[in-house]
C-alpha positions in Angstrom: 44.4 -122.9 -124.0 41.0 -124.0 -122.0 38.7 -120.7 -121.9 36.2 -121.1 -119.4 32.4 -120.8 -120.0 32.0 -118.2 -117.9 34.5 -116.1 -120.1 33.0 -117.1 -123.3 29.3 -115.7 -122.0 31.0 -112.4 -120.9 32.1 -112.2 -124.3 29.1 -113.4 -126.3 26.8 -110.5 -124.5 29.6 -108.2 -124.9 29.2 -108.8 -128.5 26.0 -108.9 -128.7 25.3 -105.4 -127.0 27.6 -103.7 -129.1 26.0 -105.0 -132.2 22.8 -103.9 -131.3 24.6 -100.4 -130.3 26.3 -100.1 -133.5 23.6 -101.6 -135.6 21.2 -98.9 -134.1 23.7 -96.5 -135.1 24.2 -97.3 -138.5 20.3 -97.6 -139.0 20.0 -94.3 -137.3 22.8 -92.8 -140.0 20.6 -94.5 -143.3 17.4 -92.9 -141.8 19.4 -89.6 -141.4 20.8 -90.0 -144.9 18.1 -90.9 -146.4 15.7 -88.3 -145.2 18.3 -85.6 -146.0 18.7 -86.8 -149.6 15.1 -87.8 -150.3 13.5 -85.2 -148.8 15.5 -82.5 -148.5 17.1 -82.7 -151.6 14.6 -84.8 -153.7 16.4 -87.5 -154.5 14.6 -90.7 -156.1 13.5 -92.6 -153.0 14.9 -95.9 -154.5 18.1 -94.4 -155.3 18.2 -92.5 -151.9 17.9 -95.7 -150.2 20.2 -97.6 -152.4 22.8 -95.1 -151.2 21.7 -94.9 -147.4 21.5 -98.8 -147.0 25.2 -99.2 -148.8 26.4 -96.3 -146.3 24.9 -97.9 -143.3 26.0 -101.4 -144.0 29.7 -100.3 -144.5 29.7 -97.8 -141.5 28.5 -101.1 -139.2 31.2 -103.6 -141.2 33.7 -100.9 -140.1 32.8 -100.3 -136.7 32.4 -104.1 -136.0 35.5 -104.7 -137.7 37.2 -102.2 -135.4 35.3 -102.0 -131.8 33.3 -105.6 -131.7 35.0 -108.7 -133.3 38.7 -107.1 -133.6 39.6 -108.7 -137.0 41.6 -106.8 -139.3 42.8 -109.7 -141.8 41.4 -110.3 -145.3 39.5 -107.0 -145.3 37.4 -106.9 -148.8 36.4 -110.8 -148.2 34.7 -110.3 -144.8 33.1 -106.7 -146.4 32.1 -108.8 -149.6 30.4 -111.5 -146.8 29.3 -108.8 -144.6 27.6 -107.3 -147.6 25.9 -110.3 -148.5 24.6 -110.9 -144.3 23.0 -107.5 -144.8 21.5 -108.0 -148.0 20.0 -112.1 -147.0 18.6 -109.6 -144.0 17.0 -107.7 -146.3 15.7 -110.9 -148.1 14.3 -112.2 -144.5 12.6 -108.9 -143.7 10.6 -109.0 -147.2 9.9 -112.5 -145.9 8.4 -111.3 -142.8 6.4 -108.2 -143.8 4.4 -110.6 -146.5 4.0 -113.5 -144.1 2.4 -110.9 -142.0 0.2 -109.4 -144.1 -0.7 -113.2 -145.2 -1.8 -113.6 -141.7 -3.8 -111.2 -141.3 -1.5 -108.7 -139.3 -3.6 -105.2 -139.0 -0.1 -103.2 -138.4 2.4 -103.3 -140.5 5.1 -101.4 -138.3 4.2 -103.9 -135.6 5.3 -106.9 -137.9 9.0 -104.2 -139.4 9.7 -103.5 -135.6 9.4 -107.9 -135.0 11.2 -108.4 -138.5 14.1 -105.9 -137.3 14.5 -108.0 -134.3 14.5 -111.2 -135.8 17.0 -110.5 -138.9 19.3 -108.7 -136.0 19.4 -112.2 -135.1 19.9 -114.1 -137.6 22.8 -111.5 -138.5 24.5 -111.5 -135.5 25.1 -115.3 -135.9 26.3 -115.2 -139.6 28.1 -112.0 -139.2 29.8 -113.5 -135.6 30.5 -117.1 -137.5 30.5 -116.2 -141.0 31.9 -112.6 -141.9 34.4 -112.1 -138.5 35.6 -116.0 -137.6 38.7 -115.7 -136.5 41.2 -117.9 -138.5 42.7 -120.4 -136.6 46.3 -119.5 -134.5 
């Protein structure tokens, strides 16, 4: 079957935007969570956010799964892979923040808000090629 180019841009920004709308979702629910259990009930930061981050990555595998890429095969390997996407994003984010300070960057929420744009990125290609390709037909 030829798909036309036309089709496959409809559906690249179609998944694009959904990530972003579910990713902003899920980060939303860590930040909830973890300012529920850290703060309000004085958890451990570290293990607060170990929590939050594992909650937030599996809420955006599952909505993903279900809403954006439609793939509902071999369900524990593409979480195992998306798990691994989220934490080489955390990697690359860690990357970023020090890079910025090493230039010389006077706000350090400036360079988060740059390194959250830039890991979305990077996941959206490994998650999109990686974590849901469709098997062949």
């Amino acid at each position: 079957m030829i798909v036309s180019a036309a089709w496959l841009n409809r559906e690249l920004v179609r998944n694009v935007a959904l990530y972003g709308v579910i990713g902003a979702f899920s980060a939303g629910l860590d930040t909830g969570l973890f300012y529920v259990l850290h703060v309000r009930f004085g958890w451990v930061d570290l293990v607060a956010n170990l929590l939050t981050v594992m909650v937030g990555i599996t809420v955006s595998f599952t909505l993903n799964r279900r809403f954006n890429f439609k793939v509902f095969d071999r369900t524990a390997r593409r979480y195992a892979t998306f798990f691994g996407v989220g934490l080489i994003g955390l990697g690359l984010s860690e990357v970023i923040l020090v890079v910025g300070r090493l230039l010389g960057a006077a706000d350090s929420m400036v360079v988060k808000i740059v390194s959250v744009f830039i890991v979305a990125a990077v996941q959206f290609v490994l998650n999109k090629t990686v974590s849901f390709r469709k098997a062949p037909a």
